[in-house]
DRENTOR-155767 format. One line per 10 residues: number of its first residue (from 1); their letters; for each residue x, y, z of N, C-alpha, C. Coordinates in steps of 0.001 Angstrom, whole numbers. Example, Ala and Ser with C-alpha at 12.3 -4.5 7.8 and 13.67 -1.06 7.14 Angstrom:
1) AS) 13190:-5690:7800:12300:-4500:7800:13200:-3300:7800  12850:-2250:7080:13670:-1060:7140:12900:30:7870
This chain:
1) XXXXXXXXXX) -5464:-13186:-8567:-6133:-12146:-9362:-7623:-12120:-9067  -8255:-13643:-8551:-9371:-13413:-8504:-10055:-12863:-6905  -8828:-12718:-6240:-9188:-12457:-4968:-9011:-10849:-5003  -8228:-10230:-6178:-8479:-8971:-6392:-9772:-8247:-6499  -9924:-8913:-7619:-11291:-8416:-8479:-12254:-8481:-7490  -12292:-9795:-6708:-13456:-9231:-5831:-13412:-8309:-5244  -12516:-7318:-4383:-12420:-6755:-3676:-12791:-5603:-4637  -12420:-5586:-4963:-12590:-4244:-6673:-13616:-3818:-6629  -14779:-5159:-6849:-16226:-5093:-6636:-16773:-5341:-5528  -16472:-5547:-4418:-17335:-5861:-3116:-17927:-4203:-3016
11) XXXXXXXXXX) -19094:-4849:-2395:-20310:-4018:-1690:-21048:-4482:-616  -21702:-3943:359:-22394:-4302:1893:-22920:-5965:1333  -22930:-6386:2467:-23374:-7839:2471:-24213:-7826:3417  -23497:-7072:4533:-24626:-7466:5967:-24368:-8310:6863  -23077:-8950:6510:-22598:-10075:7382:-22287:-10143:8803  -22401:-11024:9467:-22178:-10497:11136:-20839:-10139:11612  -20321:-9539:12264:-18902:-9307:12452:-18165:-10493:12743  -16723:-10854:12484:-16099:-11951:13147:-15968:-11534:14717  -15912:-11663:15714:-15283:-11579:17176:-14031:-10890:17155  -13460:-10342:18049:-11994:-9359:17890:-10779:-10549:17671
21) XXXXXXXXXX) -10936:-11735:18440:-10124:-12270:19111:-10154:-13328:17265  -11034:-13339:16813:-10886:-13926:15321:-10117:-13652:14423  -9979:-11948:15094:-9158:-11779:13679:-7523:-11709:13914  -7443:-12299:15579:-5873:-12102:15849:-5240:-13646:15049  -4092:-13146:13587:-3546:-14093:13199:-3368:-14726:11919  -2652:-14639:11406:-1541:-15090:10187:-729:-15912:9989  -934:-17168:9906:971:-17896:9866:1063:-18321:8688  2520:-18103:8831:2591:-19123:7074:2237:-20370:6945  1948:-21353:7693:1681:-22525:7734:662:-23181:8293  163:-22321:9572:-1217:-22775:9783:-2438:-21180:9574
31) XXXXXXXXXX) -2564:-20719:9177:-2859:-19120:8779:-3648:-18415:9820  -3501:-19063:11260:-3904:-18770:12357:-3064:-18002:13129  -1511:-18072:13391:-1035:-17282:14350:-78:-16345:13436  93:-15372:14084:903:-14503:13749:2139:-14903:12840  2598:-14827:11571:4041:-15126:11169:5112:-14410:11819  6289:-15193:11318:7158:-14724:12279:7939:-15242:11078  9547:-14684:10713:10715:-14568:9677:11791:-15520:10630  12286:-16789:10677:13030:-16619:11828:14402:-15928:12194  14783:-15560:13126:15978:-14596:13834:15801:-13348:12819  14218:-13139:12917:13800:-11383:12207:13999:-11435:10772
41) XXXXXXXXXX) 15170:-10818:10148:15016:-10788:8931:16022:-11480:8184  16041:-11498:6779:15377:-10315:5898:13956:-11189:5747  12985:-9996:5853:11756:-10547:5097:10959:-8991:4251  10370:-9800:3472:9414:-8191:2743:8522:-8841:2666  7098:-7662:2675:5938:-8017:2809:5327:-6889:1819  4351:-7290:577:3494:-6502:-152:2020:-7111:-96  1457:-5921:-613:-270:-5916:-629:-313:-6670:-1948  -1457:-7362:-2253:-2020:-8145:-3595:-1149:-8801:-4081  -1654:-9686:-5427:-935:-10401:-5866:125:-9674:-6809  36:-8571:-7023:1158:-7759:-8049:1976:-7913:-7027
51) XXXXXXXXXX) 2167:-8106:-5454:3005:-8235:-4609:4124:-9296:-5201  3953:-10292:-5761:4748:-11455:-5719:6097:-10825:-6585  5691:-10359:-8173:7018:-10118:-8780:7519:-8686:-8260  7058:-8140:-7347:7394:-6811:-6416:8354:-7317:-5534  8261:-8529:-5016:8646:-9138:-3782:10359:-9647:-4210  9943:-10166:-5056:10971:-10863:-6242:11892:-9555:-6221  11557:-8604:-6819:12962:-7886:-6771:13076:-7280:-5344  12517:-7369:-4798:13244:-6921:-3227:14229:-7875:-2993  13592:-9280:-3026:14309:-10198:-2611:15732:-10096:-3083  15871:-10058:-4322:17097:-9786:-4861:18077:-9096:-4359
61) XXXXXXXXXX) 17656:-8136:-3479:18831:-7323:-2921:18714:-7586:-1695  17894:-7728:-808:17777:-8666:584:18390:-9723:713  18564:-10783:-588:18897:-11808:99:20308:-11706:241  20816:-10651:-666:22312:-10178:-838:23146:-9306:438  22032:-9206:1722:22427:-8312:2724:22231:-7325:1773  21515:-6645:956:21029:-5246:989:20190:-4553:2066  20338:-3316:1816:19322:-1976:2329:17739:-2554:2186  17283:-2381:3452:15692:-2151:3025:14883:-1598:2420  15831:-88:2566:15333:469:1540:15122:532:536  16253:187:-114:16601:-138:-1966:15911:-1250:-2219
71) XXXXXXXXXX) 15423:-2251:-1637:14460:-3552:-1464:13229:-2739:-2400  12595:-2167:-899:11269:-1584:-1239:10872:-891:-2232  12146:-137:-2726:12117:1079:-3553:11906:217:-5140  13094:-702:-5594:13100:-1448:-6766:12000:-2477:-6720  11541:-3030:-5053:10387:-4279:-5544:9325:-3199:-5577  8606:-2243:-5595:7368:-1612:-5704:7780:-650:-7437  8752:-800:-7828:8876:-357:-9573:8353:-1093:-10097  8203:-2263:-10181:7797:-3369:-10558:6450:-3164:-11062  5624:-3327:-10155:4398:-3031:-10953:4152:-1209:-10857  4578:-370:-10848:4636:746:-11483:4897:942:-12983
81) XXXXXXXXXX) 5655:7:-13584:6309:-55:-14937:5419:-1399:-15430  4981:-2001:-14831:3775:-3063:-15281:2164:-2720:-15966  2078:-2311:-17413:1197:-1919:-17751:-593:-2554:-17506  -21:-3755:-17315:-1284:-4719:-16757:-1790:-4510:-15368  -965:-3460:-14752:-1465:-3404:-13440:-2166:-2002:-13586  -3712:-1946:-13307:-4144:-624:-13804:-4524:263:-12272  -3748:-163:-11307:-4131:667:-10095:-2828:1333:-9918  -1793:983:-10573:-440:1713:-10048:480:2183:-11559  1326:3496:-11225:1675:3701:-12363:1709:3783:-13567  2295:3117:-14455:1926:3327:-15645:899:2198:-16366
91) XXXXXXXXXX) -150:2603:-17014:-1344:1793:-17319:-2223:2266:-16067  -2201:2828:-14905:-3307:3239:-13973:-4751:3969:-14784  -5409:3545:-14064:-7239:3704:-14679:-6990:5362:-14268  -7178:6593:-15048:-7054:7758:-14864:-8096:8466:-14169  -8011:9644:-13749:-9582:10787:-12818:-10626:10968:-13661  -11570:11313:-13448:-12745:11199:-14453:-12172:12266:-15619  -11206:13399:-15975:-10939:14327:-16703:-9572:13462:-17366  -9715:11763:-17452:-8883:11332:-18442:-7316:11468:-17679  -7011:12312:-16684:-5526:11975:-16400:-5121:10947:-15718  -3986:10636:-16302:-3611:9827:-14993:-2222:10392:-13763
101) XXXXXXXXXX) -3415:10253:-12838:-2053:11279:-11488:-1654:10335:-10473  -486:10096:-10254:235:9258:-9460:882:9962:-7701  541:9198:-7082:1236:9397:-5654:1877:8519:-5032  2919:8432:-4315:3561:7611:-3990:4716:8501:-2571  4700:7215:-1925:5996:8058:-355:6772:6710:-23  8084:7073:656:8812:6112:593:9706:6697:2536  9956:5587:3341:10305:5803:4373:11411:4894:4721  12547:5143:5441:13494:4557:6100:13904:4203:7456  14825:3780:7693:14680:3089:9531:15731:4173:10334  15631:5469:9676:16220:6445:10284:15375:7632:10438
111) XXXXXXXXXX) 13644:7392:10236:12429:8790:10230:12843:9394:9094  13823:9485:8191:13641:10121:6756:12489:9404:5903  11701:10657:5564:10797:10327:4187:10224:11402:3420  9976:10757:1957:10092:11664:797:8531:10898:140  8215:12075:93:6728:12006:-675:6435:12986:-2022  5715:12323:-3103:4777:12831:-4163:3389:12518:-3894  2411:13444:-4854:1148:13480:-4661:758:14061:-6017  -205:14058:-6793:-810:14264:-7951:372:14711:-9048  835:13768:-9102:2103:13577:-10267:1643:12999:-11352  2123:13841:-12362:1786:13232:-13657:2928:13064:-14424
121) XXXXXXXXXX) 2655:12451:-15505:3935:12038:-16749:5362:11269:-16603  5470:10972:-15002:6717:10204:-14315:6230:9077:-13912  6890:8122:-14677:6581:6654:-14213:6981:6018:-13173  7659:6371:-12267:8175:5662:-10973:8343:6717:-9886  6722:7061:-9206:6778:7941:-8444:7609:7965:-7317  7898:6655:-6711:8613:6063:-5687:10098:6572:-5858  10776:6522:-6579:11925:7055:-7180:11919:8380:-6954  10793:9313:-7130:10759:10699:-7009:10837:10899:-5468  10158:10314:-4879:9717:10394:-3465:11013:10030:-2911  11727:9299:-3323:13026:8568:-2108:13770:9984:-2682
131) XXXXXXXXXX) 14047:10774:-3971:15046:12051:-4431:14605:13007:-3201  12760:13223:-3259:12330:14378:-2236:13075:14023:-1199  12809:13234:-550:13712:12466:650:15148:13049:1231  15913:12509:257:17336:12511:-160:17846:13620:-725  17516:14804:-1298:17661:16023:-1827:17231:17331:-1549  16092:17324:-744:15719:18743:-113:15400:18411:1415  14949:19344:1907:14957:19357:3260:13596:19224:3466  12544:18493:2364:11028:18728:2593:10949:17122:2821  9618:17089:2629:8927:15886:2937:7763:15668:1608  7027:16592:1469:6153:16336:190:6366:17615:-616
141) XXXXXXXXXX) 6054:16776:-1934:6190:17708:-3140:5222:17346:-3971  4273:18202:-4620:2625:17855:-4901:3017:18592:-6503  1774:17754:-7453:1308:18304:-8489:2791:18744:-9670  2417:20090:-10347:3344:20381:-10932:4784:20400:-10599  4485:21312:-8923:6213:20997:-8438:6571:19802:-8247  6020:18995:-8000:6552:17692:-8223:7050:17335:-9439  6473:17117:-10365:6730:17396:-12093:7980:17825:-12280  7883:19163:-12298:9165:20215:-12296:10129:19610:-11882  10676:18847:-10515:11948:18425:-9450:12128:17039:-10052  11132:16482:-10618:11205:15130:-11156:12415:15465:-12504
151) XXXXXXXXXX) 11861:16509:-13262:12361:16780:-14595:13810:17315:-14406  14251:18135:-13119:15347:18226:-13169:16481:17580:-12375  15777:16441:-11740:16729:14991:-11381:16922:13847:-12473  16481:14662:-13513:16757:13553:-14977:15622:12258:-15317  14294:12960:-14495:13569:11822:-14774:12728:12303:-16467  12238:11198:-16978:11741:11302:-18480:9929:11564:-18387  9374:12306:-19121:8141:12766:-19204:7963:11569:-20225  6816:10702:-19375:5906:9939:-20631:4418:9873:-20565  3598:9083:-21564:2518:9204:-21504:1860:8016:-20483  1301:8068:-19543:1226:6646:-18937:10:6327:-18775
161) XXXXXXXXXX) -843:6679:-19781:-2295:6123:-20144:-1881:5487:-21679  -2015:3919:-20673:-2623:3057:-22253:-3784:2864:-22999  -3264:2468:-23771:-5293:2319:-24908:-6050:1211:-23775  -5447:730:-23386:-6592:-223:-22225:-7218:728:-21089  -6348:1815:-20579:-7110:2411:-19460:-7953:3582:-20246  -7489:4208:-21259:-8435:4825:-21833:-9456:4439:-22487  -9721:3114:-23123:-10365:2762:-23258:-11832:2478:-22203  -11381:1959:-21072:-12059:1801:-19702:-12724:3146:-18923  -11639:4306:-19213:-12360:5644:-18771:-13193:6186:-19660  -13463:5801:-21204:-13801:6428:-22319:-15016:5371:-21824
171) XXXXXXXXXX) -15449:4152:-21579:-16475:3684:-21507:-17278:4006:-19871  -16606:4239:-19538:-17358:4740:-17900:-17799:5944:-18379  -17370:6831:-19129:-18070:8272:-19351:-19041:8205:-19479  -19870:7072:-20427:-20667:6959:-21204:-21587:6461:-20492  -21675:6375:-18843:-23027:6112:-17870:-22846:6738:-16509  -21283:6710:-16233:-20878:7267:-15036:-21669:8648:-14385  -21821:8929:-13646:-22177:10250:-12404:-21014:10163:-11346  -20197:11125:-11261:-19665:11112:-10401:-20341:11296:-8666  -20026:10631:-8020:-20684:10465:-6713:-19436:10756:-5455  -19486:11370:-4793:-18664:11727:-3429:-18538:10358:-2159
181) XXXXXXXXXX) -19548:10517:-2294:-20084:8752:-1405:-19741:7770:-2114  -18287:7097:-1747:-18135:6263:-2745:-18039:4632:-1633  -18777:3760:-2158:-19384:2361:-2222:-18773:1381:-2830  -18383:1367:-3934:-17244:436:-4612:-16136:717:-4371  -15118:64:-3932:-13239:596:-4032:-13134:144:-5147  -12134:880:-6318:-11934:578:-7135:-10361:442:-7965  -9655:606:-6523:-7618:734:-6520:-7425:-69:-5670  -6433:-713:-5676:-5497:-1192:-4968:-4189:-838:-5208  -3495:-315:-4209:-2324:-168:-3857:-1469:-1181:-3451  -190:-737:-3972:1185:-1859:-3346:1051:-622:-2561
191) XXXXXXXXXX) 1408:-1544:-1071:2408:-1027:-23:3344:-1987:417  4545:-2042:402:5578:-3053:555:6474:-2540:2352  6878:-3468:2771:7570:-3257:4081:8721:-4305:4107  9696:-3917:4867:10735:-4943:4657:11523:-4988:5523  12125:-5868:6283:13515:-5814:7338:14654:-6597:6552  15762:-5843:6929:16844:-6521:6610:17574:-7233:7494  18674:-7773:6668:19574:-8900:7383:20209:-7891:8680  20619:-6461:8385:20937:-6066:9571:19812:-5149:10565  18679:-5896:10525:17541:-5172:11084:17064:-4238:11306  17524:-3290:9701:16608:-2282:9375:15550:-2377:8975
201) XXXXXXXXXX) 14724:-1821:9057:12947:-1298:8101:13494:-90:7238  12128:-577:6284:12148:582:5638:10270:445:5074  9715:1340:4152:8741:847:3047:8068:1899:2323  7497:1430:1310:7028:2678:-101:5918:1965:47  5020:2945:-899:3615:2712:-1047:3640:3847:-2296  2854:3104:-3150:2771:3738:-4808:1291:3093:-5609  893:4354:-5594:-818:3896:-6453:-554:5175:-7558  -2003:4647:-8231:-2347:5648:-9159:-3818:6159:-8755  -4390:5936:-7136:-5356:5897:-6717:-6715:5564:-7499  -7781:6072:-6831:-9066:5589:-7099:-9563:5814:-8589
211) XXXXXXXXXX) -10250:5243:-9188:-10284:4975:-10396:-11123:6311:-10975  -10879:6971:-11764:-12353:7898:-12121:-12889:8995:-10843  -11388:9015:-10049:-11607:10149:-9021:-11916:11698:-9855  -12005:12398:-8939:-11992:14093:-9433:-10816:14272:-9293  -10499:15198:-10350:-9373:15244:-11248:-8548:16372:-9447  -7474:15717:-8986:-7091:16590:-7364:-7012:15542:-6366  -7781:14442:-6581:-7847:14121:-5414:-6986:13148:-5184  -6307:12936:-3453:-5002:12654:-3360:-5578:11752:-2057  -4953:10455:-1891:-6074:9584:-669:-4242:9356:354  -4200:8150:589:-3875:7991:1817:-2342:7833:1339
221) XXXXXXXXXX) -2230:7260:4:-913:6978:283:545:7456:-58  860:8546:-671:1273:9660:63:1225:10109:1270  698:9803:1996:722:10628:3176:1282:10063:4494  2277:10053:5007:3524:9356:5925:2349:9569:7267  2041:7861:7650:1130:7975:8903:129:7445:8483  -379:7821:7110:-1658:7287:7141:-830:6139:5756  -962:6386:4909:-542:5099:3868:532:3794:4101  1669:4983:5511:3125:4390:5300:3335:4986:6688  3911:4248:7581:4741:4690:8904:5542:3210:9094  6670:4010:9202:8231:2609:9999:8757:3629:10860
231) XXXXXXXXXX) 9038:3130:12033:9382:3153:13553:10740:2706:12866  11389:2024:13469:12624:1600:13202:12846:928:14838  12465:969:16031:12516:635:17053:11163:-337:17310  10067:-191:16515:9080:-1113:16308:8449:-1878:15520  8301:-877:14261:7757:-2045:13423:7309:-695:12355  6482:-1259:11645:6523:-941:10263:4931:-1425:9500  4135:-613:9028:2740:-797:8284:2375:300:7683  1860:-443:6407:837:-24:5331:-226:-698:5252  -823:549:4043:-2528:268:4633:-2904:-22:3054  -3872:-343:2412:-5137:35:777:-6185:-159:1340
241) XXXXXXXXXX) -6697:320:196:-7986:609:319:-8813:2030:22  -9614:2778:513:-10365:3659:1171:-9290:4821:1758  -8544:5461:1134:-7794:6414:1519:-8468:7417:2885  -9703:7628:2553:-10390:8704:2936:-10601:8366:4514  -10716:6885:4811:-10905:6438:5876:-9710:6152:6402  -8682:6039:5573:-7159:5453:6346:-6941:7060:7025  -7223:7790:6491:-6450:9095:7031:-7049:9988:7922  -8343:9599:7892:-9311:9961:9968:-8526:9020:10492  -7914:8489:10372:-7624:7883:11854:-5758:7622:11682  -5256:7868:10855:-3937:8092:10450:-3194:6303:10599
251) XXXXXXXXXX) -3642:5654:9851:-4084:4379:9919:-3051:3733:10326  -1721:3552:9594:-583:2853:9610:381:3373:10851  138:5167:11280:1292:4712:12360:272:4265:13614  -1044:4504:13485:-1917:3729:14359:-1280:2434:14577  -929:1779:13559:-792:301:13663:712:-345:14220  1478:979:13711:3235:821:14650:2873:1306:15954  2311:2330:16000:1691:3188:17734:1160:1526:18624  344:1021:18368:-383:-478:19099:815:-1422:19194  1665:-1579:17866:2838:-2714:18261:4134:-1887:19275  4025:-759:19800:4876:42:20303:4726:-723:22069
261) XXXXXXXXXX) 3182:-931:21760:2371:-712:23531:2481:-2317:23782  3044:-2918:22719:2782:-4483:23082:2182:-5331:22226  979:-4953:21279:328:-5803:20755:1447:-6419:19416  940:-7750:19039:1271:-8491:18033:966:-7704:16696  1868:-7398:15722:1419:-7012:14557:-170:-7463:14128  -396:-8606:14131:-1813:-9472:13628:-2755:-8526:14622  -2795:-8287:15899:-3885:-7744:16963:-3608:-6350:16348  -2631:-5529:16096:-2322:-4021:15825:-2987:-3987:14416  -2955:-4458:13840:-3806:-4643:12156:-5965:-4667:12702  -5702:-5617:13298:-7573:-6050:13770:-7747:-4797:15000
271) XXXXXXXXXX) -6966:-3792:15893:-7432:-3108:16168:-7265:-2142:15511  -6876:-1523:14341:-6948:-299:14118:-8053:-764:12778  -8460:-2062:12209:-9582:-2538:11661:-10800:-1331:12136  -10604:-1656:13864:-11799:-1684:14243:-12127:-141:14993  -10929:549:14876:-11251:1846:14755:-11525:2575:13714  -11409:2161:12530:-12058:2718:11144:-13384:2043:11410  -13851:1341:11855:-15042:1012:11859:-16097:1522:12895  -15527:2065:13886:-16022:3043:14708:-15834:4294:14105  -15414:4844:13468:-15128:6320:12886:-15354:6633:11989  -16086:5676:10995:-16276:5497:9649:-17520:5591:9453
281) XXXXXXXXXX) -18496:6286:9058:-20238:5657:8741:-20241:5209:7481  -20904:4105:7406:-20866:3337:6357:-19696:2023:6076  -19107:2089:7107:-18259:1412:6793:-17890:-169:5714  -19143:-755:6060:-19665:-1871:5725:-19579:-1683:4261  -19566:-454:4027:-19946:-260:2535:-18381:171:1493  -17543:-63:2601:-15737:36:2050:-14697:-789:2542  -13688:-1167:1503:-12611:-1932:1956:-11529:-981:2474  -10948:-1594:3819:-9466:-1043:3982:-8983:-2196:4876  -7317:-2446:4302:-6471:-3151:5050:-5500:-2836:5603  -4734:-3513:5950:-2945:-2805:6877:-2194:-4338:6645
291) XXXXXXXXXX) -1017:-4294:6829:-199:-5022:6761:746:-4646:7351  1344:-5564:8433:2362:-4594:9564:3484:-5870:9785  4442:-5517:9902:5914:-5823:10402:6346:-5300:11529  6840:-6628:12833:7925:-5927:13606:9414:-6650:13815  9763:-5377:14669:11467:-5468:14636:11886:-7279:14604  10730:-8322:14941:11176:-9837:15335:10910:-10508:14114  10433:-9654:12884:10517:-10320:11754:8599:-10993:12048  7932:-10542:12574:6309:-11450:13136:5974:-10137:11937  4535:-10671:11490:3531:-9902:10319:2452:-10462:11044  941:-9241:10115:157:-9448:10435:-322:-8619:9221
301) XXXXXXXXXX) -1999:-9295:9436:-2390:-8413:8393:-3930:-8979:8504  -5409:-7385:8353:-6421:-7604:8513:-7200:-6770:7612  -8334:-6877:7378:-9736:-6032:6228:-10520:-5781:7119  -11541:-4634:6458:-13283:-5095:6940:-13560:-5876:5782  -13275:-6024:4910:-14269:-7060:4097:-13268:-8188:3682  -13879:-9202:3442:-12753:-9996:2750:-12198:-10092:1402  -11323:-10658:898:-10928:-10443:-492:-9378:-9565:-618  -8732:-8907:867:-7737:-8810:675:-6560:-9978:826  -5468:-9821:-38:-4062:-10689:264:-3078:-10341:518  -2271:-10586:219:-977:-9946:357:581:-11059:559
311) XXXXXXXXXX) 1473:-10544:58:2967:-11841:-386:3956:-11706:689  4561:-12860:1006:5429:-12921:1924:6525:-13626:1103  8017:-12860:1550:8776:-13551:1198:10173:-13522:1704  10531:-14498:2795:11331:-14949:3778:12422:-15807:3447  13193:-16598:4028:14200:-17597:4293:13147:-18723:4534  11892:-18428:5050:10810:-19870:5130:9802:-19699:4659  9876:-18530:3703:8337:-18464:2823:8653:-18274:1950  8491:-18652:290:9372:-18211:-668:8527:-17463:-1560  7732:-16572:-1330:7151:-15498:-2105:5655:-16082:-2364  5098:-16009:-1326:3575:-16957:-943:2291:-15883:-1067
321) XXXXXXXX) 1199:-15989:-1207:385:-15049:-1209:-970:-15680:-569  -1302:-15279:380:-1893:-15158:1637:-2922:-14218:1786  -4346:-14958:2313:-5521:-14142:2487:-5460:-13531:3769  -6141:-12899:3709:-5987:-11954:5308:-7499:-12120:5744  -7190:-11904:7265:-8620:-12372:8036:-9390:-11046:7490  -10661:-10837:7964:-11533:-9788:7739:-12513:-9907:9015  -13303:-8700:8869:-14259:-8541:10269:-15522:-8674:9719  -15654:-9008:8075:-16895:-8957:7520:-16718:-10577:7002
């Protein structure tokens, strides 16, 4: 939790860059080389520490020879329905106009995927997104129509601002300026990825985005490529952070595109690091990460700043939570 919060609050430091070749590497045991699941899967992989009881119910159906999909889909409800988690779902810190709007996309190891985007009053956007998926012939469904398709697949309209997040937006009113140039990240997203016992991928990604945004605005993760891309022939990554920056450069299938050409998940994470950091001005002054899976069951995972983590949980890792290198 406390490796959250920092990140919550990080701002420029000024620090010298690590070297490229620093940031190749992850293991579960020495936290230098790349992890690896052995003979591939099942393994799932989530962002932050809300990752762990996320992970937990994936596991549950993974370890059973389940779907990857159904993994990802039930371990990322988890903290959607977790009121203590105020970056995702229900309890999320609302737009500066008090709402709270949810986005969320969900992908499989067959190129099907189903996306929401500024959803309100449905607590398990992910659920909506795998129906878009699975029920029409689209890919995203935004705002009210989203609402609407939610309501007539039998999902329930609730209120999903608690007295804690309103409380928190009711006290930011009271000094806040909204600013475009934004300097603090103030969300974290689950993005979860997963292989199964019969070496499928799949993975969802579900926020309630940036905290005290303008009431519209919709960042990376929704958006298949930049929040969420699985190959199914390569590999599989999600991104948090800085939406705005994941999606100049379309971050995550960036990061399956590099493990396509050869690189190690861990090197495909630290180079597409380092193309947000070429494409980005200011960069120094925002967090974004990735977390990537391939078909051999190997992860990786990198920041520009430090303070991101993220949970592993394997046949040799039993639901561990792990710092990730950074370039700052």
């Amino acid at each position: 939790m406390n490796n959250r919060r920092q990140f919550l609050k990080i701002s420029a430091m000024g620090a010298a860059f690590f070297s490229y070749l620093r940031g190749n590497g992850t293991s579960v045991d020495q936290h230098i080389n790349p992890g690896k699941a052995p003979a591939g899967g099942p393994i799932v992989l989530s962002t932050w520490d809300h990752g762990i009881p996320a992970n937990q119910a994936a596991w549950d159906i993974l370890s059973k020879g389940g779907r990857a999909l159904d993994a990802v889909e039930k371990g990322v409800m988890v903290p959607e329905a977790d009121p203590k988690v105020n970056t995702v779902g229900y309890g999320g810190l609302p737009d500066r106009d008090g709402k709270v709007t949810l986005d969320a996309c969900i992908m499989d190891e067959n190129d099907n995927c189903g996306s929401v985007a500024f959803l309100q009053n449905i607590m398990h956007p992910i659920s909506v997104a795998r129906k878009v998926m699975e029920d029409t012939p689209h890919v995203m469904l935004v705002g009210e129509g989203a609402r609407q398709f939610a309501l007539s697949k039998g999902f329930k309209e609730e209120n999903l601002l608690t007295p804690e997040s309103e409380k928190a937006w009711k006290e930011w009113l009271k000094t806040a300026k909204y600013e475009p140039v934004i300097n603090i990240e103030r969300h974290d997203t689950i993005g979860m990825i997963a292989l199964d016992a019969n070496g499928k991928l799949s993975g969802a990604c579900t926020t309630s985005g940036m905290a005290f945004k303008m009431h519209g605005r919709v960042g990376d993760s929704p958006i298949i490529g930049a929040g969420l891309y699985v190959d199914n022939e390569v590999g599989a990554a999600c991104s948090t952070g800085l939406g705005e920056a994941v999606i100049r450069t379309v971050g995550s299938h960036l990061v399956v595109e590099l493990m396509r050409q050869g690189m190690s998940p861990q090197k495909a994470c630290v180079t597409a690091v380092e193309r947000i950091k070429k494409k980005y001005p200011g960069y120094d002054k925002i967090q974004v990460g990735f977390l990537a899976l391939n078909k051999k069951g190997e992860y990786g995972a990198y920041a520009i700043q430090k303070g991101f983590n993220y949970a592993v949980y394997s046949n040799s890792v039993q639901n561990k939570l792990f710092d990730a290198k950074s370039s700052m």
